[in-house]
PLY file of the C-alpha trace (Angstrom):
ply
format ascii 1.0
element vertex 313
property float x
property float y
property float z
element edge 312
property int vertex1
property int vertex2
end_header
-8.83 -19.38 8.30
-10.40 -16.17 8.72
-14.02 -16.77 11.38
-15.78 -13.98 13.52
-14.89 -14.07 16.94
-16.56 -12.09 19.74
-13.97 -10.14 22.13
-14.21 -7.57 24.70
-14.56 -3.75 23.61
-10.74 -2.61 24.26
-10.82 0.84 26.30
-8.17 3.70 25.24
-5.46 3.78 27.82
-3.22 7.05 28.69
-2.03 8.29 25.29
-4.42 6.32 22.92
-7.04 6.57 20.99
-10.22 4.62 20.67
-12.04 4.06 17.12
-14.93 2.66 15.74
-14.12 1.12 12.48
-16.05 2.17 9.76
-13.72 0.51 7.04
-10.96 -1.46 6.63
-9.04 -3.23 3.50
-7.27 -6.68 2.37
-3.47 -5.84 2.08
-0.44 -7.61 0.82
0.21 -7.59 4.67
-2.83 -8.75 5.53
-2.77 -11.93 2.71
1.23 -12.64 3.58
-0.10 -12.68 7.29
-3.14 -15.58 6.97
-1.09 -17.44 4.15
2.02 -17.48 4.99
2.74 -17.47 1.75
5.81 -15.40 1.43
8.51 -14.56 -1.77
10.56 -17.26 -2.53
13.83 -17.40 0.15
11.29 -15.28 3.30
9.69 -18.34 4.11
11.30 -18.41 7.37
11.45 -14.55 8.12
7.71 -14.43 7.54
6.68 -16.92 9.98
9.24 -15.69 12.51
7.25 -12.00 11.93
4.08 -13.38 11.57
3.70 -16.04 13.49
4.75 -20.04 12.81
1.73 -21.95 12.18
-1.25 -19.16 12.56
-0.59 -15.29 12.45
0.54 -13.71 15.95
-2.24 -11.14 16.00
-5.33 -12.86 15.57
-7.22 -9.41 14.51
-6.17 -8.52 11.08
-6.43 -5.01 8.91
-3.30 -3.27 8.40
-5.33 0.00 7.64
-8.63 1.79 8.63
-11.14 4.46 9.50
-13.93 5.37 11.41
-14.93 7.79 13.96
-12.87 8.47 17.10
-14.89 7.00 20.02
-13.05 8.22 22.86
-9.18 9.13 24.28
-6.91 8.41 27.28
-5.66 10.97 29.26
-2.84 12.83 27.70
-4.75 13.25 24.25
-4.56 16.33 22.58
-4.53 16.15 18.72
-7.99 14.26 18.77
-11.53 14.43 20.51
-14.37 12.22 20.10
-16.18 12.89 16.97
-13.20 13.15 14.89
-13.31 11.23 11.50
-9.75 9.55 10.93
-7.79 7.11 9.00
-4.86 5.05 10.34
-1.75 2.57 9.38
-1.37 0.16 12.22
0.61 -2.06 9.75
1.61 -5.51 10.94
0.02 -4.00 14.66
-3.04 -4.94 12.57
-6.48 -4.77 14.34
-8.93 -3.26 11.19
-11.06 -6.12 10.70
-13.17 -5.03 14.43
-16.01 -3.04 15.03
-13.15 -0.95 17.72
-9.70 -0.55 17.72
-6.83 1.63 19.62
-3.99 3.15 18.23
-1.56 5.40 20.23
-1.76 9.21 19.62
1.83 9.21 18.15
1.43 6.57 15.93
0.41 6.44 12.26
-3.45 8.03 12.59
-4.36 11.18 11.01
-7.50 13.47 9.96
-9.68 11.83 7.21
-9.53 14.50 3.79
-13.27 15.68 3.93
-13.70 14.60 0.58
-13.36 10.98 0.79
-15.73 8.54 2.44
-14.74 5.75 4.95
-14.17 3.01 2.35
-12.00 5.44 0.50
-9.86 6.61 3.58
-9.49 3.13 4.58
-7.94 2.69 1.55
-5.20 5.28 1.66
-2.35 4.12 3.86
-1.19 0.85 3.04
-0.61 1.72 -0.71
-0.11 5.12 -0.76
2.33 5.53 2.14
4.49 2.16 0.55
4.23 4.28 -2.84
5.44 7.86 -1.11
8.45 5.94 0.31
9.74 4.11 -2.64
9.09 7.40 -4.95
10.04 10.11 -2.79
12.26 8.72 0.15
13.99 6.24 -2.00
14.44 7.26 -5.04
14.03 11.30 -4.58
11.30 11.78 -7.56
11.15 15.14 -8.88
9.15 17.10 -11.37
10.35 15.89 -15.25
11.29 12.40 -14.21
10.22 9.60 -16.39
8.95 6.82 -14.60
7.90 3.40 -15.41
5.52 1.42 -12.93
5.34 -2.07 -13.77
1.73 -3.77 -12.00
0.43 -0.38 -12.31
-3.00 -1.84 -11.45
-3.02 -3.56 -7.82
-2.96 -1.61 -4.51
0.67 -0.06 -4.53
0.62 -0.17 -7.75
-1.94 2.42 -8.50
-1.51 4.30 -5.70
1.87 5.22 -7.50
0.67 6.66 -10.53
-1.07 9.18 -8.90
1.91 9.92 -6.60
4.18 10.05 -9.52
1.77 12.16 -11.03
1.76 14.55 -8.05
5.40 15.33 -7.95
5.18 15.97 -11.60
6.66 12.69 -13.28
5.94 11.60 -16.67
4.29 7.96 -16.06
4.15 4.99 -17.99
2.35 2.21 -16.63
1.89 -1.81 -17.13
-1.12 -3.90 -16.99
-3.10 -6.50 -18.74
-5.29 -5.26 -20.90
-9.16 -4.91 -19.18
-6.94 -2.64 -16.59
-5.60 -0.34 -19.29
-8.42 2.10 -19.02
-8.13 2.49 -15.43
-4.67 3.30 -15.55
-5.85 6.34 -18.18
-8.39 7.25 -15.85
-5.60 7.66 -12.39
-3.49 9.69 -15.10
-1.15 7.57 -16.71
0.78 9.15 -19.77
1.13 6.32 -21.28
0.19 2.36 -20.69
1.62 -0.48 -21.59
-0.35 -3.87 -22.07
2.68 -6.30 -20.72
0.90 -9.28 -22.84
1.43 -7.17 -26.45
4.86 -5.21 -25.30
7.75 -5.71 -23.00
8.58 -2.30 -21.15
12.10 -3.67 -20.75
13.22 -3.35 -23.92
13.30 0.91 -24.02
16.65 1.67 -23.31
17.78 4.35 -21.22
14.28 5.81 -21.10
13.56 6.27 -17.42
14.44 7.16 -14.03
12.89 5.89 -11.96
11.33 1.82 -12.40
9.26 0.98 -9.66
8.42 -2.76 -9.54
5.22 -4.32 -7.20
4.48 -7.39 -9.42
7.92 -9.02 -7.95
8.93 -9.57 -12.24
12.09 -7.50 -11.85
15.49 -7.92 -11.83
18.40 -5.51 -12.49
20.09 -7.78 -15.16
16.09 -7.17 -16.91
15.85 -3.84 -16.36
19.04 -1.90 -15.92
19.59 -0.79 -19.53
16.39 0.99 -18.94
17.32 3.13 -16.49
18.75 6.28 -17.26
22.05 7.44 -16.00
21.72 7.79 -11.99
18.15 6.15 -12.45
16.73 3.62 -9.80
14.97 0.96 -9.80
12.82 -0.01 -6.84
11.80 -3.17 -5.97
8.12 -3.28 -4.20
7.75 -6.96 -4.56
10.76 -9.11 -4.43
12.18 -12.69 -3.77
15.00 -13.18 -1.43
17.48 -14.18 -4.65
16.06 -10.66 -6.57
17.58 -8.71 -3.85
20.71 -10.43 -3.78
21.19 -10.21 -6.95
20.79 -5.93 -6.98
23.56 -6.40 -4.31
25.79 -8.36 -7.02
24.86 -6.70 -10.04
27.25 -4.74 -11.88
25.93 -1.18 -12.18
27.14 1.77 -14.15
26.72 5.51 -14.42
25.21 5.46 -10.83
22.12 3.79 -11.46
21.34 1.67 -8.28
18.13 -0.91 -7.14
16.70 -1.62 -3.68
13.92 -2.54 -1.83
12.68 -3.03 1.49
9.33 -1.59 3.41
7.69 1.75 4.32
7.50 2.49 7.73
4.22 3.68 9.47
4.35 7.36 10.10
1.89 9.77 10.60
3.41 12.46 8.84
2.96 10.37 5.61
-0.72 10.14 6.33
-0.84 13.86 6.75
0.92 14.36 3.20
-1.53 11.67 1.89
-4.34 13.62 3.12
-3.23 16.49 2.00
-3.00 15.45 -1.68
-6.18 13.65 -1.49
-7.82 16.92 -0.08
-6.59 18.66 -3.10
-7.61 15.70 -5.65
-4.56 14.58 -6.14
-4.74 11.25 -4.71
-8.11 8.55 -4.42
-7.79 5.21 -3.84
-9.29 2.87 -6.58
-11.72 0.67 -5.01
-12.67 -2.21 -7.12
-15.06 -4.46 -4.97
-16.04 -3.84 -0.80
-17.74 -6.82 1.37
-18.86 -6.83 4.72
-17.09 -7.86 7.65
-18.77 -10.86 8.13
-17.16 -12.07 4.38
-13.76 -10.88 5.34
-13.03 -14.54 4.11
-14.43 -14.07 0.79
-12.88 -10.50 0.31
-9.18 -12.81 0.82
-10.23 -14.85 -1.59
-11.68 -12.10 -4.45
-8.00 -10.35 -3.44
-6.11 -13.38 -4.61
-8.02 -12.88 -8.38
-5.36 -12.23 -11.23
-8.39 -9.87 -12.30
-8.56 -6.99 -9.47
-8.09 -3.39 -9.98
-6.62 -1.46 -7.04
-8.26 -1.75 -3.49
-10.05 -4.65 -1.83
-12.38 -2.49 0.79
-14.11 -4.34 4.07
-16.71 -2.47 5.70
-18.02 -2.42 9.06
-21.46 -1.10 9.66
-21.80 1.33 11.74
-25.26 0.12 14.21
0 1
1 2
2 3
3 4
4 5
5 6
6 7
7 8
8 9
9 10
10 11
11 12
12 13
13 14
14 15
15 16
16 17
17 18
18 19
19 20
20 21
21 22
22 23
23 24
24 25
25 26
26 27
27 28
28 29
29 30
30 31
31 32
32 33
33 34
34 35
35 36
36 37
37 38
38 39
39 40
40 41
41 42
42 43
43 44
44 45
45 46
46 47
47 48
48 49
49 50
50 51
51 52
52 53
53 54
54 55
55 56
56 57
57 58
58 59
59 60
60 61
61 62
62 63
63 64
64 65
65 66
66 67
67 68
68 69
69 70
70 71
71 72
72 73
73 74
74 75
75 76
76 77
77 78
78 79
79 80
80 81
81 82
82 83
83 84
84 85
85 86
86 87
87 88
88 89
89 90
90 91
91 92
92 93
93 94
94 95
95 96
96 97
97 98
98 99
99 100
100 101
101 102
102 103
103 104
104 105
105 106
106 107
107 108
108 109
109 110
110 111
111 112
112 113
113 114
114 115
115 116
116 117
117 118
118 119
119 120
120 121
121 122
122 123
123 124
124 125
125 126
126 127
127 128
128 129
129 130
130 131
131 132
132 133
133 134
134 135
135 136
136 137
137 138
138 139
139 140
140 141
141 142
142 143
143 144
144 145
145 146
146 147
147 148
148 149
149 150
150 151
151 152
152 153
153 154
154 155
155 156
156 157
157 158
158 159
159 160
160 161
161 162
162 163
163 164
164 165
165 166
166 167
167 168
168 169
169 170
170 171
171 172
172 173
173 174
174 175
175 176
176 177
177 178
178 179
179 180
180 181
181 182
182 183
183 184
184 185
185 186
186 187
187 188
188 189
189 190
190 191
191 192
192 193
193 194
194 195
195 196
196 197
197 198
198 199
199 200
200 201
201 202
202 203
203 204
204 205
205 206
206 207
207 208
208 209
209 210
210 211
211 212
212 213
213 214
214 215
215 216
216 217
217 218
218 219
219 220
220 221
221 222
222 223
223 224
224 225
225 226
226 227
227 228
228 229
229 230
230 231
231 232
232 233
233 234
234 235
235 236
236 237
237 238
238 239
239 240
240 241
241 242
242 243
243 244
244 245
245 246
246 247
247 248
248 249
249 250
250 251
251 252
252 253
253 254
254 255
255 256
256 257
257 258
258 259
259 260
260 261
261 262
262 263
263 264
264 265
265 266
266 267
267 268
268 269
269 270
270 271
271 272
272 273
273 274
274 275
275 276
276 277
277 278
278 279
279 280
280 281
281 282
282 283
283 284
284 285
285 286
286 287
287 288
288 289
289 290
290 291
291 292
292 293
293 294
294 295
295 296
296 297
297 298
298 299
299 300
300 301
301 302
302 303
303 304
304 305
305 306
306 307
307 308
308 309
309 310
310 311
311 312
């Protein structure tokens, strides 16, 4: 159960950073963290990560911005003032009115374009999109891709990443998100209730998976020759089952996480600066309903980010 709970005002320590929150966001992370509700077969890895009965760090918000407060000693790449955006991950610590983060870890300049909700919004998906796209499955300009749950947090924050390396993007939704997925720059959309994207064969390469649907018995005659398919959202028997699968003409599956790093935050910016890259925000509340905003990010009927924002007095 998510309550409000006062607690001292942390100081920045030799090397950190202090921030006042001006936004923060509901994440898978975030969700799988209160719930416990994991992917079939994680049960037990998810409550040894997270904690057993109640989650380990009792401050959620895997993402943020706000306004750098102060530094410890040491700092040099910020100053009091500064406007930033950061990926704690499962460090958590958004939903606050102050958090730290060290230097070194995943905190960058906030694109001057954006607002606080919007920044806030930019790590979680788009840095789990950059690393399945680019680090995964090496995307490069004339690849077809197909994004299946084009319209949720990763999910959309991949089309326009796809987009930016200069992919050819087909994306899946129900059908009130179809516009939406037009609007981010889709090529081409696919209502998943009317047609069943698995049934192109050898039409892309890349498939990148977040609604956990997958499989590579599904979807491998899809892929083209060397194509991949990535698997965002998976159970423990999907992933297995890419290890078992028999593959041919070096097409391949996986999955996993994207780490925190800051120099994905500064690529992030960077396309964002350039208008490349803006989170979809489809509903914010205030802190003091971070409760509610769990509950509205649990609806079958959202469209990219779930925002939470902190006011500034």
């Amino acid at each position: 159960m998510l309550k409000p709970v006062d607690l001292p005002k942390p100081a920045a320590k030799p090397g950190e950073v202090l921030v006042r929150i001006r936004a923060t966001s509901v994440t898978a992370g975030d969700y799988r963290a209160r719930s416990l509700d994991m992917p079939p077969g994680f049960g037990l890895v998810g409550r040894l990560v997270f904690g057993p009965f109640r989650p380990r760090r009792q401050v959620l918000g895997a993402e943020f911005s706000g306004v750098v407060e102060a530094v410890g000693s040491d700092v040099t790449r910020f100053a009091p003032g500064d406007r930033v955006f950061a990926y704690p991950g499962a460090g958590f610590g958004g939903y606050a009115e102050y958090a730290v983060i060290a230097e070194t870890a995943a905190i960058a300049a906030m694109p001057a374009d954006l607002d606080f909700d919007e920044a806030a919004a930019i790590s979680f998906g788009g840095a789990t999109a950059l690393n399945f796209l680019r680090d995964k499955a090496g995307i490069k300009p004339g690849d077809r891709v197909l994004i299946i749950g084009a319209s949720g947090t990763v999910g959309s924050a991949a089309v326009q990443v796809a987009k930016a390396f200069g992919a050819h993007v087909t994306a899946t939704a129900s059908a009130g998100k179809l516009d939406m997925l037009h609007d981010l720059g889709a090529d081409e959309v696919i209502d998943h209730s009317r047609e069943n994207p698995a049934a192109a064969q050898s039409a892309y390469d890349i498939i990148l998976d977040t609604s956990g649907t997958a499989t590579y018995p599904k979807y491998g005659s899809s892929l083209k020759p060397g194509g991949r398919l990535l698997l965002v959202s998976a159970n423990l028997w999907q992933h297995i089952g890419t290890l078992f699968a028999r593959k041919s003409g070096g097409r391949k599956a996986s999955g996993g996480y994207a780490p925190e790093r800051a120099e994905d935050l500064h690529f992030l910016a960077d396309l964002a600066a350039r208008g490349g890259f803006k989170p979809h925000i489809d509903k914010r509340f205030p802190l003091a309903e971070a409760a509610q905003a769990h509950r509205y990010y649990e609806n079958p009927a959202r469209k990219g980010n779930v925002v939470i924002t902190i006011d500034p007095a």
